[in-house]
MIDOSE-1310 file (N, C-alpha, C; in nm, 2 decimals, decimal comma, always signed):
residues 135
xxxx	+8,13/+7,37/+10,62/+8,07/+7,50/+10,59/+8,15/+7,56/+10,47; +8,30/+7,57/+10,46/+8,36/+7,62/+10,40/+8,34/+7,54/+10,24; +8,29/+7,44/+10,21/+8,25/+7,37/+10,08/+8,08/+7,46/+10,02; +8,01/+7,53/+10,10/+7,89/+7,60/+10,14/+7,96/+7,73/+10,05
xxxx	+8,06/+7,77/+10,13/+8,07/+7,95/+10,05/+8,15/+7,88/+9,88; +8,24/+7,78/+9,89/+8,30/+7,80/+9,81/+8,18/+7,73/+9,73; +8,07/+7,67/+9,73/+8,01/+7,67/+9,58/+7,93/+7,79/+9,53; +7,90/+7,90/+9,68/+7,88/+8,04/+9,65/+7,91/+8,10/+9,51
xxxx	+8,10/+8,10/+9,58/+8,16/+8,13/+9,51/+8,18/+8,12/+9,36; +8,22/+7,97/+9,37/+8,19/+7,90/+9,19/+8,03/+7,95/+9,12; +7,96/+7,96/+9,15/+7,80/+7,98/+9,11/+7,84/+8,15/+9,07; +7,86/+8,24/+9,20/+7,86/+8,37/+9,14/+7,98/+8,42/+9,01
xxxx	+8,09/+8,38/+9,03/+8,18/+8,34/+8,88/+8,11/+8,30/+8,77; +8,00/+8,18/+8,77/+7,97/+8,16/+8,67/+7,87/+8,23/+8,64; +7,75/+8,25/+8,71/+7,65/+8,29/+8,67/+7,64/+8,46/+8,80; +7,72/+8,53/+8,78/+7,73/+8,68/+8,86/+7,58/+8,72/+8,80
xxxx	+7,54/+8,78/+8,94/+7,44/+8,89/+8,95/+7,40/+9,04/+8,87; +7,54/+9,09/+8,89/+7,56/+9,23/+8,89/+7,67/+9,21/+8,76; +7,71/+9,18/+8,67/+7,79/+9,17/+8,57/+7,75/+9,24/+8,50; +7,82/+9,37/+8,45/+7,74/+9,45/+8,34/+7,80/+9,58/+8,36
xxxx	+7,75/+9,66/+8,25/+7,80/+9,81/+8,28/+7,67/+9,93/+8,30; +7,64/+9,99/+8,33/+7,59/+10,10/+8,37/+7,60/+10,27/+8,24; +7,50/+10,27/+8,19/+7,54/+10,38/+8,11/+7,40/+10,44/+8,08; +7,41/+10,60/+8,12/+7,51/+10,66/+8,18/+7,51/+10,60/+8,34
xxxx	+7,59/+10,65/+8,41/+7,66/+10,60/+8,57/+7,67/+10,70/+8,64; +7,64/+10,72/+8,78/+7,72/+10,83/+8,84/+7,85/+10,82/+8,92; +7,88/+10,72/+8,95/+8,04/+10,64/+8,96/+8,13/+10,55/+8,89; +8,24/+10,60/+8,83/+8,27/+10,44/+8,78/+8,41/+10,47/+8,78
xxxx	+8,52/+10,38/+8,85/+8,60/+10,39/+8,86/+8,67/+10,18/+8,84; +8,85/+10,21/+8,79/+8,85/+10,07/+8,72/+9,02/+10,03/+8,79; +9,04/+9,92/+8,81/+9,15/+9,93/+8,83/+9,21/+9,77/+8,81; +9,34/+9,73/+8,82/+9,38/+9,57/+8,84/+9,45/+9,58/+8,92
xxxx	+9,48/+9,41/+8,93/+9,59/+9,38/+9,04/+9,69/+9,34/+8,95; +9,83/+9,38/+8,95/+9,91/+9,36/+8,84/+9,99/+9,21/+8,89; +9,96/+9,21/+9,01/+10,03/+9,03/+9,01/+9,96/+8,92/+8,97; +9,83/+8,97/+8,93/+9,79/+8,82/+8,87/+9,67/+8,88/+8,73
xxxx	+9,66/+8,98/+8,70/+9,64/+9,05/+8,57/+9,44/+9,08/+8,59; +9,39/+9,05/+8,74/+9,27/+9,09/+8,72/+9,25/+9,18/+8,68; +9,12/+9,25/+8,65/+9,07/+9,38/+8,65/+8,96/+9,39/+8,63; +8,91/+9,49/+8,71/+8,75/+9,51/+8,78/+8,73/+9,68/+8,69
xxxx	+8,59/+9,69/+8,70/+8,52/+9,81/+8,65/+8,41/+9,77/+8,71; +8,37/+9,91/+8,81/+8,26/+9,93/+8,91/+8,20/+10,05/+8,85; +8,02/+10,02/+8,81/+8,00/+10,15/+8,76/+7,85/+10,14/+8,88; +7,83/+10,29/+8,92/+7,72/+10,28/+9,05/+7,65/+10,41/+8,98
xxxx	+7,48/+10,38/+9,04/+7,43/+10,48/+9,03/+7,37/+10,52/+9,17; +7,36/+10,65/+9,16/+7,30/+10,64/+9,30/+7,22/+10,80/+9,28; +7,12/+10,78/+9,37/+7,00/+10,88/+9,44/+7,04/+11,03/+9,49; +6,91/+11,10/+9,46/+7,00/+11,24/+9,52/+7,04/+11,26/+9,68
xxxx	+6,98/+11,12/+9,71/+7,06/+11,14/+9,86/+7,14/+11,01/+9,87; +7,19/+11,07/+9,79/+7,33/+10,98/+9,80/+7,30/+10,79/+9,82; +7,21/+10,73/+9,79/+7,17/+10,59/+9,81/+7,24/+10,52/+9,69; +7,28/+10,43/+9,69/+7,33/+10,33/+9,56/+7,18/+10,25/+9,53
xxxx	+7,17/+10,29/+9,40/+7,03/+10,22/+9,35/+7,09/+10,13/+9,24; +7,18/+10,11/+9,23/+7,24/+10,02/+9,09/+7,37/+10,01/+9,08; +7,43/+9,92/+9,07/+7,54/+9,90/+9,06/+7,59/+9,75/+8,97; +7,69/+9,80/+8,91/+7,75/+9,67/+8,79/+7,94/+9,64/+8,78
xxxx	+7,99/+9,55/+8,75/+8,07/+9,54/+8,73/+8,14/+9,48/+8,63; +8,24/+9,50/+8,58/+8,30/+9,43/+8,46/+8,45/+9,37/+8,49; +8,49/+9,33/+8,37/+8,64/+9,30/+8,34/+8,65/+9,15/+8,37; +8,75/+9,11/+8,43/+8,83/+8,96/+8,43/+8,95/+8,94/+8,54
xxxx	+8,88/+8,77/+8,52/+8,99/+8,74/+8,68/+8,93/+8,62/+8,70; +9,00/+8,58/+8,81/+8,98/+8,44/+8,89/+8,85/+8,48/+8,94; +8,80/+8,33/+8,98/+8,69/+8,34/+9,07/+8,70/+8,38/+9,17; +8,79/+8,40/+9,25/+8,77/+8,48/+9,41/+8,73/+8,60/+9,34
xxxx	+8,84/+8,69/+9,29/+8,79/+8,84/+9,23/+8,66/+8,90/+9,14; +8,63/+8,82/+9,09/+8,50/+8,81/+9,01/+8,38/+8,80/+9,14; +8,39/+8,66/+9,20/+8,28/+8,65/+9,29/+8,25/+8,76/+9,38; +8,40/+8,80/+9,45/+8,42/+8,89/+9,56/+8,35/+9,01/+9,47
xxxx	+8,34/+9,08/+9,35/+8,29/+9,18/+9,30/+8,14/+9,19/+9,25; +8,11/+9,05/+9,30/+7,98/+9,02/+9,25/+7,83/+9,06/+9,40; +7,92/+8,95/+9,51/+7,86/+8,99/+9,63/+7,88/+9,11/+9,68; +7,99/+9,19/+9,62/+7,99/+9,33/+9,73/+7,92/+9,40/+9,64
xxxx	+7,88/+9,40/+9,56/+7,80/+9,50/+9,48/+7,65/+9,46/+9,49; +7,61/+9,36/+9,53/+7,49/+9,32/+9,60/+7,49/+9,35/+9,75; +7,56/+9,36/+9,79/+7,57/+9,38/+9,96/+7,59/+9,58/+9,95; +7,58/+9,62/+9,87/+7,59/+9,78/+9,90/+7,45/+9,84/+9,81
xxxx	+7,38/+9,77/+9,78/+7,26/+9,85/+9,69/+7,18/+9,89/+9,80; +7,12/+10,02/+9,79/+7,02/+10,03/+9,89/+7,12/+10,13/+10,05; +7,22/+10,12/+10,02/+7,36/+10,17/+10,14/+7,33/+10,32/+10,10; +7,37/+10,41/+10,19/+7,47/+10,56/+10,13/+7,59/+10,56/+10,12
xxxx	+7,63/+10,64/+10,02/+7,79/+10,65/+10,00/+7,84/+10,69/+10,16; +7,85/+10,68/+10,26/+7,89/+10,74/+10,36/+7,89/+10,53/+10,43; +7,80/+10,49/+10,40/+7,80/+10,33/+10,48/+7,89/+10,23/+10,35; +7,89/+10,31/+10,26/+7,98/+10,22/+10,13/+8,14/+10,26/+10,21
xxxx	+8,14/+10,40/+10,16/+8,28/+10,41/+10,26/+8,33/+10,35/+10,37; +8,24/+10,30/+10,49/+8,26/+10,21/+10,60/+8,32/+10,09/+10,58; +8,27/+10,02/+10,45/+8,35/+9,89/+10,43/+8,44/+9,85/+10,47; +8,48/+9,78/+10,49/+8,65/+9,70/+10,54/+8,69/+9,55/+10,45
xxxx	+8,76/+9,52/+10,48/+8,81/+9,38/+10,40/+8,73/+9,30/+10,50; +8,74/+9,30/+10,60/+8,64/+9,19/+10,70/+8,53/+9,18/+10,64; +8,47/+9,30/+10,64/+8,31/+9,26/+10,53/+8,30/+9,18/+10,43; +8,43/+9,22/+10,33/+8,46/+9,16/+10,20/+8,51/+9,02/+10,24
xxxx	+8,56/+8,93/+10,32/+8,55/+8,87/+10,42/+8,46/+8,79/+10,45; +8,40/+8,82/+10,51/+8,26/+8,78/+10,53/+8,22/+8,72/+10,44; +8,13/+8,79/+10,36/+8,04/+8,76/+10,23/+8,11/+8,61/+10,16; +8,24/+8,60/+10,15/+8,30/+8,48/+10,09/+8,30/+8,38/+10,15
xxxx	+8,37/+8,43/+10,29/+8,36/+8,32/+10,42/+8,43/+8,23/+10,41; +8,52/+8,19/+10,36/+8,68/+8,09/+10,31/+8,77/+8,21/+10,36; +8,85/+8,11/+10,43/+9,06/+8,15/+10,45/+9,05/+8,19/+10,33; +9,17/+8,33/+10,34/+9,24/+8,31/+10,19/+9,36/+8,35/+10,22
xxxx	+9,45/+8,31/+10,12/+9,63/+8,33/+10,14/+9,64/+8,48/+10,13; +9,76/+8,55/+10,14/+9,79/+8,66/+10,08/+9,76/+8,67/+9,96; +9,81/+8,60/+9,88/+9,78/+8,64/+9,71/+9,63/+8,64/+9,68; +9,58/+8,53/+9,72/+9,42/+8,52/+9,70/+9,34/+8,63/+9,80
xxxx	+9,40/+8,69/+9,87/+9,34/+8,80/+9,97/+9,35/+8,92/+9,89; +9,45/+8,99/+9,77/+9,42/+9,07/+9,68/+9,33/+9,05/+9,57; +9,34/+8,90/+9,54/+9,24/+8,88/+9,48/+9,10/+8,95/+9,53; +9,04/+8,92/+9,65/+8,90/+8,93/+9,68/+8,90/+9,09/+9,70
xxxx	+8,98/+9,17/+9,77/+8,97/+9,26/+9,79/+9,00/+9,40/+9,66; +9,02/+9,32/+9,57/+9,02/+9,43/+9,44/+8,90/+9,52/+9,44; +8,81/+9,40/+9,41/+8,67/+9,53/+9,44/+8,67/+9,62/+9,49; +8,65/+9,60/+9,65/+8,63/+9,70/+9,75/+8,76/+9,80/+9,71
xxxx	+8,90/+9,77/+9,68/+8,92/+9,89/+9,63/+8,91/+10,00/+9,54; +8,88/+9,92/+9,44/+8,83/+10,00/+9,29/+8,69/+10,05/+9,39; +8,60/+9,98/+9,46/+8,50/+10,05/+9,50/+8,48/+10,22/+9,58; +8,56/+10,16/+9,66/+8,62/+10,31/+9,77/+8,70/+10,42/+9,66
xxxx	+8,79/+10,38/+9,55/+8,82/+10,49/+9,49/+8,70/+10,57/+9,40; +8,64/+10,47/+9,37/+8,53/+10,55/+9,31/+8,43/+10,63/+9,39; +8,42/+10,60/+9,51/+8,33/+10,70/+9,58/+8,37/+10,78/+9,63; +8,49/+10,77/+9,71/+8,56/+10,90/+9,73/+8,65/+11,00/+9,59
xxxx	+8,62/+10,96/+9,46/+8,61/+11,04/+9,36/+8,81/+11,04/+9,35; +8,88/+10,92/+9,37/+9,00/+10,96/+9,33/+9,07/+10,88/+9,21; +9,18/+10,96/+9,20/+9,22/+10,93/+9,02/+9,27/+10,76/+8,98; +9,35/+10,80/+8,92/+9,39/+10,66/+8,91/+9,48/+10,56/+9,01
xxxx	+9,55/+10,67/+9,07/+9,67/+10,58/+9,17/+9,60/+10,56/+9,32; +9,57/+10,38/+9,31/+9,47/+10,43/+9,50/+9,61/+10,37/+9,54; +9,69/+10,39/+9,53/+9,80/+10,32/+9,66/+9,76/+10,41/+9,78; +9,75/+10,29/+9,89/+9,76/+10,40/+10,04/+9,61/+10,43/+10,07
xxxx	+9,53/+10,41/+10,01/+9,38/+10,43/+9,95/+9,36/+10,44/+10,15; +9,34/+10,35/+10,15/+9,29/+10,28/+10,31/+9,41/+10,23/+10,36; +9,52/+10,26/+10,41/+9,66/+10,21/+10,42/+9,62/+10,07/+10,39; +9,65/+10,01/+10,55/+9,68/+9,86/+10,55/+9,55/+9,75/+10,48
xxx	+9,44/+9,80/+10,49/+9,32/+9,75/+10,48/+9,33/+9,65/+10,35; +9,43/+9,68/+10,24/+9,45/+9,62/+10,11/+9,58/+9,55/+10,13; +9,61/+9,59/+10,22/+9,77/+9,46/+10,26/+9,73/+9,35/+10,25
C-alpha cells in the first residue's frame, strides 16, 4: 500500500493540481522551513460565507512538501474557514499515508502551517501557531 501513496506522491510533485497563484486572493500567507530551504505560498479565495472556492500554491521543495501542499489544498475547497482551522497533521497525514521521520514530518506539514496562519490572519512569525501540532 505504502508504494500506492508514494506514487501519489511522485505524480502530484510532478504534475500538482493546485500549483499556481491567485490574483487578486482573499488569503495568502508564505512561509519556509529553514532546515531544508522549502517554501510554500498559499493563496485562497473564499465566499461571503466564508467557503474556500479556490485555492493555489507556490514556491519550492522536496516532494513530500510540494505534494503535501498539493493534496491539502484540494482536500479544503468547498470547507469553511472554521473546518480549515480544524485541520491537524493527522489529516495532513492521512492524505499522504507513508511513515515519515521527523525531518520529513516538517516537510509535509509546512502547508498546513502556512495554511492556518493565513486563515487565522497572522503575521509573519507562526512559531507556537498550534503548539505541538508542528513538532
Amino acid at each position: 500500500m505504502d508504494d500506492l501513496y508514494r506514487e501519489v506522491i511522485i505524480e502530484r510533485y510532478k504534475n500538482p493540481l493546485y500549483k499556481g497563484e491567485l490574483e487578486p486572493c482573499d488569503i495568502r500567507f508564505e512561509d519556509e522551513n529553514p532546515l531544508c530551504g522549502d517554501h510554500i505560498r498559499i493563496d485562497l479565495r473564499v465566499d461571503d460565507q466564508n467557503r474556500v472556492t479556490e485555492a493555489a500554491f507556490s514556491g519550492h521543495g522536496c516532494a513530500i512538501s510540494q505534494a503535501s501542499a498539493d493534496l491539502l489544498l484540494e482536500s479544503i475547497i468547498g470547507k469553511n474557514l472554521d473546518e480549515v482551522k480544524a485541520l491537524t497533521k493527522e489529516d495532513v497525514l492521512d492524505l499522504l499515508g507513508i511513515e515519515l521521520g521527523p525531518v520529513r514530518l516538517k516537510c509535509a506539514l509546512l502547508s498546513l502551517k502556512v495554511l492556518k496562519a493565513g486563515v487565522y490572519g497572522l503575521g509573519e512569525n507562526t512559531d507556537g501557531l498550534v503548539g505541538e501540532e508542528f513538532e
